[in-house]
DRENKOLNU-292955 format. One record per residue: residue number from 0; residue in three letters; x, y, z of N, C-alpha, C in turn. Coordinates in nm, 3 decimals. Example, Ala and Ser with C-alpha at 12.3 -4.5 7.8 and 13.67 -1.06 7.14 Angstrom:
0 ALA 1.319 -0.569 0.780 1.230 -0.450 0.780 1.320 -0.330 0.780
1 SER 1.285 -0.225 0.708 1.367 -0.106 0.714 1.290 0.003 0.787
END
This chain:
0 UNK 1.936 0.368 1.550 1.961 0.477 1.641 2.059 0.438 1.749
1 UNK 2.054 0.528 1.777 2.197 0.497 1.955 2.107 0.413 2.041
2 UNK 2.192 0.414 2.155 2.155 0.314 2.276 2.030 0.400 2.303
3 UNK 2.040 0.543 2.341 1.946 0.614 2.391 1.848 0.661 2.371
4 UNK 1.923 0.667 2.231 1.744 0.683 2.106 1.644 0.569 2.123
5 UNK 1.724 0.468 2.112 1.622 0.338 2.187 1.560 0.297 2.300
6 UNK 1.627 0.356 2.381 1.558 0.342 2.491 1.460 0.475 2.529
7 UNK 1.484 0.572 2.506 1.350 0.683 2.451 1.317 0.634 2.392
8 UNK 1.259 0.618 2.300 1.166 0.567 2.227 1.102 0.453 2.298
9 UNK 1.149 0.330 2.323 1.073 0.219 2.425 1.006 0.292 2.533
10 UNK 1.070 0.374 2.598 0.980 0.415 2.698 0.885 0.514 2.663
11 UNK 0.855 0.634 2.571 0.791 0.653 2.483 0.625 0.562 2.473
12 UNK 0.700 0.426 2.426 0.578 0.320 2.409 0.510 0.285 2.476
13 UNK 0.639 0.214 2.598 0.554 0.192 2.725 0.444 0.347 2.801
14 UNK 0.495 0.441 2.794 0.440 0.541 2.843 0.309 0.525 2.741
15 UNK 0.293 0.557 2.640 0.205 0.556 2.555 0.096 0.437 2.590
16 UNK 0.118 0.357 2.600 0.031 0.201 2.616 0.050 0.159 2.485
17 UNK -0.059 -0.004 2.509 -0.118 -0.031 2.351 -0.212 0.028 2.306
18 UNK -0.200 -0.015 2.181 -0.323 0.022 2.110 -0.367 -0.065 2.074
19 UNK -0.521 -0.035 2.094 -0.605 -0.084 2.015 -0.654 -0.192 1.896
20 UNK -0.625 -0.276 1.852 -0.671 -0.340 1.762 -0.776 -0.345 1.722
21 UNK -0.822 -0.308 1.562 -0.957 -0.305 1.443 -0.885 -0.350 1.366
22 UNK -1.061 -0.352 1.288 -1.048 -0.383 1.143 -1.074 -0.272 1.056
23 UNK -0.980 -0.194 1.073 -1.073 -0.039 1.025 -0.920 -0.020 0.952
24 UNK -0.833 -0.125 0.922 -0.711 -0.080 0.851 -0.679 -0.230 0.753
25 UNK -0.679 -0.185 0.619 -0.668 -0.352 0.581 -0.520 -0.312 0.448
26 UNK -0.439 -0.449 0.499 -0.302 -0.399 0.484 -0.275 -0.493 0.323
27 UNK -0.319 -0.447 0.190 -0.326 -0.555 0.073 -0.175 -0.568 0.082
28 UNK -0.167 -0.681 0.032 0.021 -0.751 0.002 -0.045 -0.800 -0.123
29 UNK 0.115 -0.783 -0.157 0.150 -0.885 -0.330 0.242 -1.005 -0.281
30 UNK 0.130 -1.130 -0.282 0.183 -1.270 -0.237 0.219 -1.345 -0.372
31 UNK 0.322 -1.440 -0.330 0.315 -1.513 -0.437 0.197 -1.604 -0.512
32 UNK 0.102 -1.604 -0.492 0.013 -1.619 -0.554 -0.021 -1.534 -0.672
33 UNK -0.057 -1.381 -0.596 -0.088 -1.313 -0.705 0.017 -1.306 -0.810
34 UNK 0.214 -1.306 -0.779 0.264 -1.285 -0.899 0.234 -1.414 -0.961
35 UNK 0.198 -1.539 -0.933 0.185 -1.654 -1.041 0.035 -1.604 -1.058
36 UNK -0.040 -1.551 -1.086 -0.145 -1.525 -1.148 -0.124 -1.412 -1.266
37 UNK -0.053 -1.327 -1.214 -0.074 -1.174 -1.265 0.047 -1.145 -1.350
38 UNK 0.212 -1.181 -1.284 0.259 -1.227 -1.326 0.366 -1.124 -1.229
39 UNK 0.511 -1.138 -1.290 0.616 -1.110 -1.205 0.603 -0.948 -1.112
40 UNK 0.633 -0.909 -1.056 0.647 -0.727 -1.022 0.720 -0.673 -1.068
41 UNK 0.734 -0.538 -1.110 0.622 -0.479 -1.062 0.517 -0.470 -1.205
42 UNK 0.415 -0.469 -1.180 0.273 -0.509 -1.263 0.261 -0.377 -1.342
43 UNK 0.231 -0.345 -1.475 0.214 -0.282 -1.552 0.100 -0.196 -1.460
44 UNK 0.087 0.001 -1.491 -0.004 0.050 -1.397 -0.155 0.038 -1.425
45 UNK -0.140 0.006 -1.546 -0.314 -0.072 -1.562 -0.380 -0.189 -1.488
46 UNK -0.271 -0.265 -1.412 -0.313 -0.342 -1.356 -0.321 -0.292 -1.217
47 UNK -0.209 -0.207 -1.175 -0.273 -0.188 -1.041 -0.358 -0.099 -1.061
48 UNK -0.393 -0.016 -1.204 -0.536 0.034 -1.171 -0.633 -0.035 -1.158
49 UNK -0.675 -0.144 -1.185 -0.748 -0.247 -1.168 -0.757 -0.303 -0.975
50 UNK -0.628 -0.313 -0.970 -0.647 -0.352 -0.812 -0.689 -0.217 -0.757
51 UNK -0.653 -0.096 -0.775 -0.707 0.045 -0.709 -0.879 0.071 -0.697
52 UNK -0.919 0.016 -0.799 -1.062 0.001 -0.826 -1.146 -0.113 -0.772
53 UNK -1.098 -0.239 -0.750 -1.149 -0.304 -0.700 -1.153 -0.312 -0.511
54 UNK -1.090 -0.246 -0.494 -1.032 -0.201 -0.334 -1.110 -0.039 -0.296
55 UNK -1.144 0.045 -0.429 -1.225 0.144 -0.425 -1.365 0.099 -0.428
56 UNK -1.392 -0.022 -0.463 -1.550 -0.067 -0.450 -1.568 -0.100 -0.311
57 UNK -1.486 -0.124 -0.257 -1.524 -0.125 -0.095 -1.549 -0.011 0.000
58 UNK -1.522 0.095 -0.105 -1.545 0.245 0.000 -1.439 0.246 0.139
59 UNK -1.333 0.277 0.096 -1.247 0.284 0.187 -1.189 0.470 0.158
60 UNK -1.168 0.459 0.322 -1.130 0.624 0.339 -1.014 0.677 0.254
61 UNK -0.940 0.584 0.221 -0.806 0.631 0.177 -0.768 0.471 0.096
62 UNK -0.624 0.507 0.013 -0.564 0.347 -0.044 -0.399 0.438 -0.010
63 UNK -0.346 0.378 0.050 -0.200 0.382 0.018 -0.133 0.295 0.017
64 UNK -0.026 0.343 -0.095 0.056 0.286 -0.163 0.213 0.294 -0.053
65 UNK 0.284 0.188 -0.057 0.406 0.175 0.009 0.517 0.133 -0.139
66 UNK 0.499 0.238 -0.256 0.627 0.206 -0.358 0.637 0.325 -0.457
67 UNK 0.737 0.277 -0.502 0.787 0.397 -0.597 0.764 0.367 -0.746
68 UNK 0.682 0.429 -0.810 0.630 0.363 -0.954 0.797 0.479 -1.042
69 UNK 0.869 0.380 -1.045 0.987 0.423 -1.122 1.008 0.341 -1.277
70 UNK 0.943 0.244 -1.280 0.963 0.206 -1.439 0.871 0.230 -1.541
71 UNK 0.937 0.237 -1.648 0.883 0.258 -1.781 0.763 0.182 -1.755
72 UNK 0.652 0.303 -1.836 0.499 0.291 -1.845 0.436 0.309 -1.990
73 UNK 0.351 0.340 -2.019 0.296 0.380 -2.119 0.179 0.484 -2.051
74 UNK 0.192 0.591 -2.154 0.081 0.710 -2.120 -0.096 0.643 -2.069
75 UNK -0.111 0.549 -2.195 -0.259 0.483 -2.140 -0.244 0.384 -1.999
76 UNK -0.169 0.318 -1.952 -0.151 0.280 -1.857 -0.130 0.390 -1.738
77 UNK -0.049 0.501 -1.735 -0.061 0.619 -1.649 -0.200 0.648 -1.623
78 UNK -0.251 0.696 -1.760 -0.385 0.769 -1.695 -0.499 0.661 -1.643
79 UNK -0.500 0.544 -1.655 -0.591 0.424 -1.644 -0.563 0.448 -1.499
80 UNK -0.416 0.452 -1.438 -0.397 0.422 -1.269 -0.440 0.552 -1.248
81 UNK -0.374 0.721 -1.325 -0.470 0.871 -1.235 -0.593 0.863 -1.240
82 UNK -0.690 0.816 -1.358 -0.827 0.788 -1.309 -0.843 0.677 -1.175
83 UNK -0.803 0.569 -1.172 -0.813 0.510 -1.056 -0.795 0.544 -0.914
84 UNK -0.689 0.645 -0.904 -0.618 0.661 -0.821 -0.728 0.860 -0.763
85 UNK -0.769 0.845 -0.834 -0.858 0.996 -0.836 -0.998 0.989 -0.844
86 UNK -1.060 0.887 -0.904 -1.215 0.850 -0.905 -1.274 0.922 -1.027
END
């Protein structure tokens, strides 16, 4: 943004205060660990239906996703992640 957009906005913040810190938001990453386990990205959608489900056993209000599922899938892998992704 411009000079001014930035500096609205900073003051914005400051006006606003901080916030808060919980644990009422839990932020999953794909570390290199998991791709040497699981294997390179992006992971076939059966597998992140698998991670969708195991993150749904915790009873969480919501799961979002920060990506764009743009590559070639297979139909049983689709519906494996819309059941996951739907309950």
């Amino acid at each position: 943004g411009t000079r001014l957009e930035d500096s609205a906005v900073d003051a914005l913040m400051r006006w606003r205060g901080p916030i808060p810190v919980t644990d009422e938001v839990v932020h999953v990453d794909i570390d290199e660990p998991s791709i040497q386990t699981l294997g390179r990205w992006p992971w076939s959608r059966a597998v992140q239906a698998r991670l969708v489900t195991a993150i749904a056993n915790a009873s969480p209000r919501a799961v979002v996703f920060d990506l764009v599922w743009c590559d070639p899938s297979t139909p049983e892998d689709d519906e494996a992640l819309r059941v996951a992704l739907t309950g």
